[in-house]
PAVO-691073 format. One record per atom (N, C-alpha, C, O): residue number from 1; residue in one letter; atom name; x negated, y negated, z. Coordinates in steps of 0.001 Angstrom, whole numbers, plus 500000, padded with zeros to 6 digits. Each point is the difference from the previous one (the first is absolute). Layout:
BEGIN
{pos->NUM	code->a	site->CA	x->X	y->Y	z->Z} $
...
***
This chain:
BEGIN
{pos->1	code->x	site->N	x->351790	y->177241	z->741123} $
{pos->1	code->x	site->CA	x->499114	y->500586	z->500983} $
{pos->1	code->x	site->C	x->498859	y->500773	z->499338} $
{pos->1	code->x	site->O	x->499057	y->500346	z->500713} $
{pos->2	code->x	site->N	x->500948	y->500013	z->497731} $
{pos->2	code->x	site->CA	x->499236	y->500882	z->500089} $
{pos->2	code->x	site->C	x->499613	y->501049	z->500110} $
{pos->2	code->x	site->O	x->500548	y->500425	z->501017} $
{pos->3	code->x	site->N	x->498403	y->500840	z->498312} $
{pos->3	code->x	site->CA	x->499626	y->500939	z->500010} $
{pos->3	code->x	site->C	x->499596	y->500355	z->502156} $
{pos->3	code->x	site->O	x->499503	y->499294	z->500877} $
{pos->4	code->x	site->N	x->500856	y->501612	z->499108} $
{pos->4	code->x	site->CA	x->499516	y->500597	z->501536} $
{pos->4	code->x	site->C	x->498348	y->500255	z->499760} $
{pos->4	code->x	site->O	x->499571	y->500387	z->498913} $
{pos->5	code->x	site->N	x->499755	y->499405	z->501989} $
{pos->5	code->x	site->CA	x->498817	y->499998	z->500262} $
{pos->5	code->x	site->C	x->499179	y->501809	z->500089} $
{pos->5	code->x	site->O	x->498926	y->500400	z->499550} $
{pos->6	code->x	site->N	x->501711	y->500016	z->500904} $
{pos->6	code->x	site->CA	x->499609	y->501552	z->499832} $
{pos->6	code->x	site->C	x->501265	y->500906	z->500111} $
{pos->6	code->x	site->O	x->501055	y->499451	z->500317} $
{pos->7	code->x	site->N	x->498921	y->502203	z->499392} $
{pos->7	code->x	site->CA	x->500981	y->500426	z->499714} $
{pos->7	code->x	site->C	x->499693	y->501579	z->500506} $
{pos->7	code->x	site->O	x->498917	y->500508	z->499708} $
{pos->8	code->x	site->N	x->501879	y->500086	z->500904} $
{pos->8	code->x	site->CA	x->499860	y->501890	z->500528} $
{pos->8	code->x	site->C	x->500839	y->500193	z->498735} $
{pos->8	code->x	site->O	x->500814	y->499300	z->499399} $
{pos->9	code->x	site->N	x->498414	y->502535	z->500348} $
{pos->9	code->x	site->CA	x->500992	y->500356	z->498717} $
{pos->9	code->x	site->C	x->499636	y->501334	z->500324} $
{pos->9	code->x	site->O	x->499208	y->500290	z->500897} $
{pos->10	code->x	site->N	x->501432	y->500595	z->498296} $
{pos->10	code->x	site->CA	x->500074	y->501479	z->500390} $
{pos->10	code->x	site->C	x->499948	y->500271	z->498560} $
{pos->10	code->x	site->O	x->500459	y->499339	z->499069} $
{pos->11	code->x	site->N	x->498620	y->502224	z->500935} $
{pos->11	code->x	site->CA	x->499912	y->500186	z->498670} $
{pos->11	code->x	site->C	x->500512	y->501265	z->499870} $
{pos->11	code->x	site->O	x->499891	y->500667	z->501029} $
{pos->12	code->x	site->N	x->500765	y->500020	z->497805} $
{pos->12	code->x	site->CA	x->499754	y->501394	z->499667} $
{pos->12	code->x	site->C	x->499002	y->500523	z->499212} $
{pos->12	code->x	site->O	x->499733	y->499436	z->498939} $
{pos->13	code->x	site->N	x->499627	y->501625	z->501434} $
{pos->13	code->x	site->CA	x->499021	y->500460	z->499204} $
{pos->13	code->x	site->C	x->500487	y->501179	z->499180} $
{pos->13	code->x	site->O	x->501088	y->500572	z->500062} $
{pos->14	code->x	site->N	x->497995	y->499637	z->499251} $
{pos->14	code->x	site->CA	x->500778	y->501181	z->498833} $
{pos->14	code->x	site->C	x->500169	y->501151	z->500987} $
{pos->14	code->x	site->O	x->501142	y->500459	z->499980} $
{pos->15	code->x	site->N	x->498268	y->499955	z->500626} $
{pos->15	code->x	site->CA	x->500122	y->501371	z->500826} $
{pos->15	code->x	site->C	x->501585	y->499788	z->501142} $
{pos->15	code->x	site->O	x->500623	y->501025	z->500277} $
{pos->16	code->x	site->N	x->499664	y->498180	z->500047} $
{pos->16	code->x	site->CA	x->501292	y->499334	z->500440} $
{pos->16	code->x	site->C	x->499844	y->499534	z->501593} $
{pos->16	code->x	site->O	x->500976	y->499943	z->500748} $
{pos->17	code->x	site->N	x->497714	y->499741	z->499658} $
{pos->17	code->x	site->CA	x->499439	y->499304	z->500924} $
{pos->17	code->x	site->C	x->500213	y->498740	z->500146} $
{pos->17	code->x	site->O	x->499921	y->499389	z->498935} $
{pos->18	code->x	site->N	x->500439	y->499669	z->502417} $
{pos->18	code->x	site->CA	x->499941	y->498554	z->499914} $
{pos->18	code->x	site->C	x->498605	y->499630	z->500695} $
{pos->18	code->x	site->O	x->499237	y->500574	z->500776} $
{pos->19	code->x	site->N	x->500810	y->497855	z->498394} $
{pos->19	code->x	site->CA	x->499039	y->499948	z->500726} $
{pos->19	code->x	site->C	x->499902	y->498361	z->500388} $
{pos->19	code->x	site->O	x->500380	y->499166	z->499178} $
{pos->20	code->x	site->N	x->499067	y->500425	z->502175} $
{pos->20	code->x	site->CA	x->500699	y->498511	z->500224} $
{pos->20	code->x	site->C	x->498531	y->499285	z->499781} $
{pos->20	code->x	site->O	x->498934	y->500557	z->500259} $
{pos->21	code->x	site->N	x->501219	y->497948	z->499156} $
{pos->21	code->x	site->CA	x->499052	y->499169	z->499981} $
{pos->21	code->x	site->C	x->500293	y->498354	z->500629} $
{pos->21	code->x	site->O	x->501006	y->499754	z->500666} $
{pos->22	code->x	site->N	x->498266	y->499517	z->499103} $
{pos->22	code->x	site->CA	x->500481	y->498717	z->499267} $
{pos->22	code->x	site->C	x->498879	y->499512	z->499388} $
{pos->22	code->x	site->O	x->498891	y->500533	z->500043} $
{pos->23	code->x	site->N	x->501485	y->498136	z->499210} $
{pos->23	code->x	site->CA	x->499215	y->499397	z->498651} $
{pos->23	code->x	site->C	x->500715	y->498239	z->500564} $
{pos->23	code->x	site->O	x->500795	y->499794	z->500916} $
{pos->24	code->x	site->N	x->498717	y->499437	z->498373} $
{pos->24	code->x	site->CA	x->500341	y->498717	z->499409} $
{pos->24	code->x	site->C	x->500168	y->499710	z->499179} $
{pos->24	code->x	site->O	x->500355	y->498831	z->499849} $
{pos->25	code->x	site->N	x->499502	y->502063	z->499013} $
{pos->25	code->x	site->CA	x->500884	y->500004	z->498376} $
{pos->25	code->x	site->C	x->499787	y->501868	z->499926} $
{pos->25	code->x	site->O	x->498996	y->500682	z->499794} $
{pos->26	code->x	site->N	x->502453	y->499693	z->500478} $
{pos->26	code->x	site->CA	x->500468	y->501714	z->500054} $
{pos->26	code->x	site->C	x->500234	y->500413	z->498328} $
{pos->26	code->x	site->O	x->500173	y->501160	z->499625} $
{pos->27	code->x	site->N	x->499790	y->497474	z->499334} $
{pos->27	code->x	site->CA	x->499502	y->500889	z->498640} $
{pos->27	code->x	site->C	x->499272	y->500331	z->499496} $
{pos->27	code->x	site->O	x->499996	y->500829	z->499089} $
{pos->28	code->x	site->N	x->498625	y->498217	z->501691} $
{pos->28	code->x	site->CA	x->498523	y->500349	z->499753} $
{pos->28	code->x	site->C	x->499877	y->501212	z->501138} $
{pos->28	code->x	site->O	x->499379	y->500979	z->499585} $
{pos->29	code->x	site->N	x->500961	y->499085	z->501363} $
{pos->29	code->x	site->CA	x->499697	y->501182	z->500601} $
{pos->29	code->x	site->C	x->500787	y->501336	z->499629} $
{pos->29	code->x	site->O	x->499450	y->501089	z->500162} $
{pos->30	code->x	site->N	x->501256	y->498856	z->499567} $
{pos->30	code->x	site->CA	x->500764	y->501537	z->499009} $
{pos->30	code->x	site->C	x->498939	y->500225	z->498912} $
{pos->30	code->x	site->O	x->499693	y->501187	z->499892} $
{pos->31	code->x	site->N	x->499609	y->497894	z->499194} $
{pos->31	code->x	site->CA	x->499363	y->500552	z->498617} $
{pos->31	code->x	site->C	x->498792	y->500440	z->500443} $
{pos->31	code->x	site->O	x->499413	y->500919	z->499428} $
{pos->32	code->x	site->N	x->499878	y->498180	z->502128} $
{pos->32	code->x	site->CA	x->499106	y->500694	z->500809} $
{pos->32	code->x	site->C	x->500239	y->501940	z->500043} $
{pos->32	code->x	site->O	x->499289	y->500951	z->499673} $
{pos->33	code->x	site->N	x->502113	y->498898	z->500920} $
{pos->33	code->x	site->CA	x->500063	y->501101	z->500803} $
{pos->33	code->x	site->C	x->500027	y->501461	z->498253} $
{pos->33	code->x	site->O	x->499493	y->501106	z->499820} $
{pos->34	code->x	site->N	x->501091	y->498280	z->499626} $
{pos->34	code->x	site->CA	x->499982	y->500760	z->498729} $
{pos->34	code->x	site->C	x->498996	y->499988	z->498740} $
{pos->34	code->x	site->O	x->500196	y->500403	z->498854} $
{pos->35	code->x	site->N	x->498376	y->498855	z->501874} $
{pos->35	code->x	site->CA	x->498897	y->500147	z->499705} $
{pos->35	code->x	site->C	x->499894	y->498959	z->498506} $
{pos->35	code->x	site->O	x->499200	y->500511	z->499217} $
{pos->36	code->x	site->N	x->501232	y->498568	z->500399} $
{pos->36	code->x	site->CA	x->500445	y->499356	z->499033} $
{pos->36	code->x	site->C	x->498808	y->498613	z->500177} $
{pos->36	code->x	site->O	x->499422	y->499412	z->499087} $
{pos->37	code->x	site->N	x->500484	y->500364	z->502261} $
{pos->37	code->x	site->CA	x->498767	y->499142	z->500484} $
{pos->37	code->x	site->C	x->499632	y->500668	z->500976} $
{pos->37	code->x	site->O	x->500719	y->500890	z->500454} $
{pos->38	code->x	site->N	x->497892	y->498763	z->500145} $
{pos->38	code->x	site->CA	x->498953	y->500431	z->500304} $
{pos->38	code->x	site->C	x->500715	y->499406	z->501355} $
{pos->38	code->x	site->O	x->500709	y->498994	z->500008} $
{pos->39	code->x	site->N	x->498837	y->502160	z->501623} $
{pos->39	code->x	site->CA	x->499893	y->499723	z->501271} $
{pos->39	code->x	site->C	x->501582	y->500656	z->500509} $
{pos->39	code->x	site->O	x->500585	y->499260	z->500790} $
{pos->40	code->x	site->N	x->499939	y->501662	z->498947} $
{pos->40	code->x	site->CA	x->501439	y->500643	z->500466} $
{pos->40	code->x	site->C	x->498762	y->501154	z->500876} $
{pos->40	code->x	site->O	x->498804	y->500288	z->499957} $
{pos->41	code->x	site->N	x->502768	y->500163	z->500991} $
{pos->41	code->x	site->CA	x->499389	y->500760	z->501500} $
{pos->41	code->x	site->C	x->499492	y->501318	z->499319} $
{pos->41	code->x	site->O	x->500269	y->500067	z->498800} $
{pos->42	code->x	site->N	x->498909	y->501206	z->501845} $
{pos->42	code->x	site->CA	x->499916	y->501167	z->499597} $
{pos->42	code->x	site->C	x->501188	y->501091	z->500265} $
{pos->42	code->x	site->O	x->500212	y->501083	z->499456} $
{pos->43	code->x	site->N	x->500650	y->498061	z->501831} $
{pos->43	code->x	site->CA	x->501151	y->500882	z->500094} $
{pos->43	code->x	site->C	x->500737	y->500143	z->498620} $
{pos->43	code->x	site->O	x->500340	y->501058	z->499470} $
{pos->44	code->x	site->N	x->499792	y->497992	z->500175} $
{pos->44	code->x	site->CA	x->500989	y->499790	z->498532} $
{pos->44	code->x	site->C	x->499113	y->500821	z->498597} $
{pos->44	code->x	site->O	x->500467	y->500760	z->499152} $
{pos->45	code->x	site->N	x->498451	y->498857	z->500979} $
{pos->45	code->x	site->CA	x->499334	y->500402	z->498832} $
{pos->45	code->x	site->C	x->500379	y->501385	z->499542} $
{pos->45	code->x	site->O	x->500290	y->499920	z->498806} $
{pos->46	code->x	site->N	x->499810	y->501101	z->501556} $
{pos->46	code->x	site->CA	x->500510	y->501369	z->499735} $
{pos->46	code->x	site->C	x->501121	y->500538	z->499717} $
{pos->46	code->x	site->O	x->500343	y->501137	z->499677} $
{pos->47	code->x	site->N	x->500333	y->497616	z->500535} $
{pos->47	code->x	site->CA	x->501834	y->500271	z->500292} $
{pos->47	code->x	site->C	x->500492	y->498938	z->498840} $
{pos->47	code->x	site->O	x->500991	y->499287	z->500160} $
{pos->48	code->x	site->N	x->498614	y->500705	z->499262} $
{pos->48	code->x	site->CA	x->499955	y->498370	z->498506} $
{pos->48	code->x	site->C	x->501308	y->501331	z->498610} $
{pos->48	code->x	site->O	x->499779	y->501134	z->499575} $
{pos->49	code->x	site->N	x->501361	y->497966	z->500214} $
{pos->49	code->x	site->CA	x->500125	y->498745	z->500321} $
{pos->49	code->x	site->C	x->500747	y->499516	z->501582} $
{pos->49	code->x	site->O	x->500093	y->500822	z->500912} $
{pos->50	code->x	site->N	x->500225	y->498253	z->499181} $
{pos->50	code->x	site->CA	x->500714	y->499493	z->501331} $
{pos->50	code->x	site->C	x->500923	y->498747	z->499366} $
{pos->50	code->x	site->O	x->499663	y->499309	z->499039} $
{pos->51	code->x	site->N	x->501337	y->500588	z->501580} $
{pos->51	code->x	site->CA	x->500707	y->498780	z->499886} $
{pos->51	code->x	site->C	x->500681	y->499849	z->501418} $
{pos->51	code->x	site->O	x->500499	y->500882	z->500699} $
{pos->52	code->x	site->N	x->499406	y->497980	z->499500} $
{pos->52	code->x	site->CA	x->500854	y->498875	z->500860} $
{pos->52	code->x	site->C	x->501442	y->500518	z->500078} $
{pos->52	code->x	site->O	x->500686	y->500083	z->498981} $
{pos->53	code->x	site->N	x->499787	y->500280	z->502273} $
{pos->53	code->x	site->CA	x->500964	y->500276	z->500170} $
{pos->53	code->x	site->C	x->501226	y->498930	z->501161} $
{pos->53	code->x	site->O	x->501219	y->499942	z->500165} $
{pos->54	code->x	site->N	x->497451	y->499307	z->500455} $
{pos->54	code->x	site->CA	x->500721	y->499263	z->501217} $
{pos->54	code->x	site->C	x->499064	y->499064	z->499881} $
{pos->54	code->x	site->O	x->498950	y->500450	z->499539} $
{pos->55	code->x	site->N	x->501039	y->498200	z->500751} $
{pos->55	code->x	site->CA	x->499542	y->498945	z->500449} $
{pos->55	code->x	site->C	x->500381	y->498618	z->500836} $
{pos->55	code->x	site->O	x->500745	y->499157	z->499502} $
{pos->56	code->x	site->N	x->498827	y->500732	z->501469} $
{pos->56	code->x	site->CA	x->500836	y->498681	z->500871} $
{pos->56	code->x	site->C	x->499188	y->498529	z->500365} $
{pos->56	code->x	site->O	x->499133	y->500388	z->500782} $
{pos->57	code->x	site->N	x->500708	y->498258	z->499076} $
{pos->57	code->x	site->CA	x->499350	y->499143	z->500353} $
{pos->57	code->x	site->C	x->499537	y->500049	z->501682} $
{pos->57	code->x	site->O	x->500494	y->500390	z->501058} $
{pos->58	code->x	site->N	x->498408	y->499043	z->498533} $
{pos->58	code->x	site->CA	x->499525	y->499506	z->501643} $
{pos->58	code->x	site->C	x->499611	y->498751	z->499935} $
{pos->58	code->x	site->O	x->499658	y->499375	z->498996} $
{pos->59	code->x	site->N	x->500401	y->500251	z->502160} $
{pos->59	code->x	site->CA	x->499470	y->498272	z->500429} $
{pos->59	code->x	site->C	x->498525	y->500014	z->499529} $
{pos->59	code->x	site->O	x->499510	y->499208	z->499194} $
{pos->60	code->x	site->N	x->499797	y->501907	z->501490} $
{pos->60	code->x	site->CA	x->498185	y->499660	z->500426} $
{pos->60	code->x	site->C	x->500022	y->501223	z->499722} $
{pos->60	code->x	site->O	x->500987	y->500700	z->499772} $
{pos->61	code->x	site->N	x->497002	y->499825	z->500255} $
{pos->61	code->x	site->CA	x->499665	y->501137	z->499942} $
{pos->61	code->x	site->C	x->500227	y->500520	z->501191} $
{pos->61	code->x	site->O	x->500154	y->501221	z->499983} $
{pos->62	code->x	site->N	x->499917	y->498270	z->501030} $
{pos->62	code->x	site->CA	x->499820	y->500603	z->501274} $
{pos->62	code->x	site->C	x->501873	y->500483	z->500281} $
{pos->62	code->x	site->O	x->500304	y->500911	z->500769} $
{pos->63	code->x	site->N	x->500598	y->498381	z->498550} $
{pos->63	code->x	site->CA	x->501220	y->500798	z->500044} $
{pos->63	code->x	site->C	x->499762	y->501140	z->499113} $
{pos->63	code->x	site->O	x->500219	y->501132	z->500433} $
{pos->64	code->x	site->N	x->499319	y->498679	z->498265} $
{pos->64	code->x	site->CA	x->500319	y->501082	z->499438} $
{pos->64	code->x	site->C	x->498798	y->501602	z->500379} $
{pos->64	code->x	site->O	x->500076	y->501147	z->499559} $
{pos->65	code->x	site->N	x->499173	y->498378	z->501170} $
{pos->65	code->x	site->CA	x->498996	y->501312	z->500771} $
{pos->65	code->x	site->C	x->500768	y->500428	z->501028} $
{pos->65	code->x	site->O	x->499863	y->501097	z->500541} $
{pos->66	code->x	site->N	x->501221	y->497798	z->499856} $
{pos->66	code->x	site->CA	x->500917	y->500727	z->501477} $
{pos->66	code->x	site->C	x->500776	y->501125	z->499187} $
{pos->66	code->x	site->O	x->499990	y->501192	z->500310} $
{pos->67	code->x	site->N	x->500953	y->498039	z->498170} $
{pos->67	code->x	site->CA	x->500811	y->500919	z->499763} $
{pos->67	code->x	site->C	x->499435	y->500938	z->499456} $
{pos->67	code->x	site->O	x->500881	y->500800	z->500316} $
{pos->68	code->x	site->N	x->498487	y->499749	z->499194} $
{pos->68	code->x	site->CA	x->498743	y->500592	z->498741} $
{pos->68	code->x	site->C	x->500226	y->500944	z->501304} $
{pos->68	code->x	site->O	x->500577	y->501069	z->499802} $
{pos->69	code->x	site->N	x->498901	y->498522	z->501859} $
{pos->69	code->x	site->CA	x->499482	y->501144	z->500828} $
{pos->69	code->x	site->C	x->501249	y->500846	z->500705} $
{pos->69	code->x	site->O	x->500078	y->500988	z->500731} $
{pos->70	code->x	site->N	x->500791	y->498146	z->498693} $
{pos->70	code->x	site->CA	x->501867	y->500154	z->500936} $
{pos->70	code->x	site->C	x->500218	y->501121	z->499081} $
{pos->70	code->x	site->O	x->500514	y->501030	z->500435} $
{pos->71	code->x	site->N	x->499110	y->498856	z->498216} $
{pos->71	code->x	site->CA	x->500864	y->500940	z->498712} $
{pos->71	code->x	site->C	x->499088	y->501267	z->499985} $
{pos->71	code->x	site->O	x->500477	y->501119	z->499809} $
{pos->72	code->x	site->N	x->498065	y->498641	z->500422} $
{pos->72	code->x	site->CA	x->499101	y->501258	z->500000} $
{pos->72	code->x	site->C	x->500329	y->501062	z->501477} $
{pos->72	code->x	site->O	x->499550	y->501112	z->500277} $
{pos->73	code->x	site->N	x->501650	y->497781	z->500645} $
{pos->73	code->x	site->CA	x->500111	y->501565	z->501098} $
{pos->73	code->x	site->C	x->501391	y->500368	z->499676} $
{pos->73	code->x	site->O	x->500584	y->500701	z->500827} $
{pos->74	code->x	site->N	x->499857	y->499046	z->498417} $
{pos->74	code->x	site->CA	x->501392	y->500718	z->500021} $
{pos->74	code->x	site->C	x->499671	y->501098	z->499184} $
{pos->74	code->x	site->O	x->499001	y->500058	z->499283} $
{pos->75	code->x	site->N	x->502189	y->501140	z->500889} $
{pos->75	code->x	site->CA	x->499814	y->501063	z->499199} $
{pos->75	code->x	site->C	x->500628	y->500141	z->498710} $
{pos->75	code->x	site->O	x->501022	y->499362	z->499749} $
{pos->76	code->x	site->N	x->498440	y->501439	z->499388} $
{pos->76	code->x	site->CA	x->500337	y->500105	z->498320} $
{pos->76	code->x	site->C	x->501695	y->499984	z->500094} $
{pos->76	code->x	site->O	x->500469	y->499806	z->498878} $
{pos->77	code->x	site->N	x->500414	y->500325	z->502011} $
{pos->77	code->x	site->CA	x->501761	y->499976	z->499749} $
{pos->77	code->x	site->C	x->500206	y->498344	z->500793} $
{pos->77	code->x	site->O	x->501041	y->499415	z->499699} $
{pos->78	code->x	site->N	x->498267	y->500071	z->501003} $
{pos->78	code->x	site->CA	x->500110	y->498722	z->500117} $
{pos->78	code->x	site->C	x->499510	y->499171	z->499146} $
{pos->78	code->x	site->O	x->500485	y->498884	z->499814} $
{pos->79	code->x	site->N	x->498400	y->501614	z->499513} $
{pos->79	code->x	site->CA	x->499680	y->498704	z->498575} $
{pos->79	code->x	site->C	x->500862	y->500315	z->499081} $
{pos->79	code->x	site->O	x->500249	y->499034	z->499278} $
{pos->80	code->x	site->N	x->500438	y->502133	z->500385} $
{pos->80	code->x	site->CA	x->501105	y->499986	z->498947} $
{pos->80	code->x	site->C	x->501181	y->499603	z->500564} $
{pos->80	code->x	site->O	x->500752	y->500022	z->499025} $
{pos->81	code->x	site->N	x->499805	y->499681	z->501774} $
{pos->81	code->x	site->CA	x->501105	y->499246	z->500601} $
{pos->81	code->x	site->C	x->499716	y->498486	z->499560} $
{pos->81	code->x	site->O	x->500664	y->499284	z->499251} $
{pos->82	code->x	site->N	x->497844	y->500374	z->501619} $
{pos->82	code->x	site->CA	x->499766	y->498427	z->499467} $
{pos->82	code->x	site->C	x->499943	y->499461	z->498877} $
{pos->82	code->x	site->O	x->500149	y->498805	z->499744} $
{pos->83	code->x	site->N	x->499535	y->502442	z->499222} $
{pos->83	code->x	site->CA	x->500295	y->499971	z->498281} $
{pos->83	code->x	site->C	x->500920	y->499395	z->499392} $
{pos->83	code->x	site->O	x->500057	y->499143	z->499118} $
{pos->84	code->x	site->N	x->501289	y->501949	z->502034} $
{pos->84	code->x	site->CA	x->500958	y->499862	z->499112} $
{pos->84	code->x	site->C	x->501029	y->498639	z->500404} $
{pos->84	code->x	site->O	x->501051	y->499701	z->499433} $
{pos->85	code->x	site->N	x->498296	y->499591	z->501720} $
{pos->85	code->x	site->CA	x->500206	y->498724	z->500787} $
{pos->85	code->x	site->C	x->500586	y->500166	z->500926} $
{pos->85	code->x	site->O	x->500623	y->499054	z->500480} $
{pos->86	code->x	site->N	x->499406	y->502343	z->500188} $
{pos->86	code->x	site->CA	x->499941	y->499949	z->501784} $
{pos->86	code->x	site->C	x->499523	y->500071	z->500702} $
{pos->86	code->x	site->O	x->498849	y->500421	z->499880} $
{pos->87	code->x	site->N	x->501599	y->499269	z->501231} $
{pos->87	code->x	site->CA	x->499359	y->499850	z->501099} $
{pos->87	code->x	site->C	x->499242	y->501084	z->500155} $
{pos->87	code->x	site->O	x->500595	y->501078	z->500018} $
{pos->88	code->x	site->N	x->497542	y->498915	z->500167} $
{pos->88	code->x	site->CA	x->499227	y->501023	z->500572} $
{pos->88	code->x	site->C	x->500599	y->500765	z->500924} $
{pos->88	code->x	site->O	x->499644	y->501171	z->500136} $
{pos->89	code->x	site->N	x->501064	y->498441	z->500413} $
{pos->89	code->x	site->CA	x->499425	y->500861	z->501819} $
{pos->89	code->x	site->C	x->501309	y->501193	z->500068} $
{pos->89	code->x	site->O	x->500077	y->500779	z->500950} $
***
């Protein structure tokens, strides 16, 4: 089947902030986010380094902007539940 087409991932930042994205290759976008190549967010830029703490496949971009927008409303004790592979809610 193949590599998944795009991917949601959650990052930690050095200050101990998450922070949710997605990419279509999440190793070029981590060296983004840790300034290693050129075009990572300004949220991240200040908070360097960051590493990948969670990441899950999606079908399409348009799934992974659903989940990207599902993971940005839960609160900071529901994304560490989903961390640690439970259930958000």
């Amino acid at each position: 089947m193949g590599e998944p087409g795009w991917w949601v991932y959650i990052l930690e930042c050095a200050d101990g902030t998450l922070y949710t994205g997605i990419a279509r290759d999440p190793e070029r976008r981590l060296l983004q986010h840790n300034g290693e190549l050129a075009g990572g967010p300004r949220y991240t830029r200040g908070r360097r380094p960051v590493r990948c703490v969670w990441r899950e496949p999606a079908a399409n971009r348009s799934a992974a902007l659903q989940r990207e927008a599902a993971i940005k409303r839960l609160s900071r004790p529901q994304k560490l539940r989903l961390l640690q592979g439970a259930p958000a809610q």
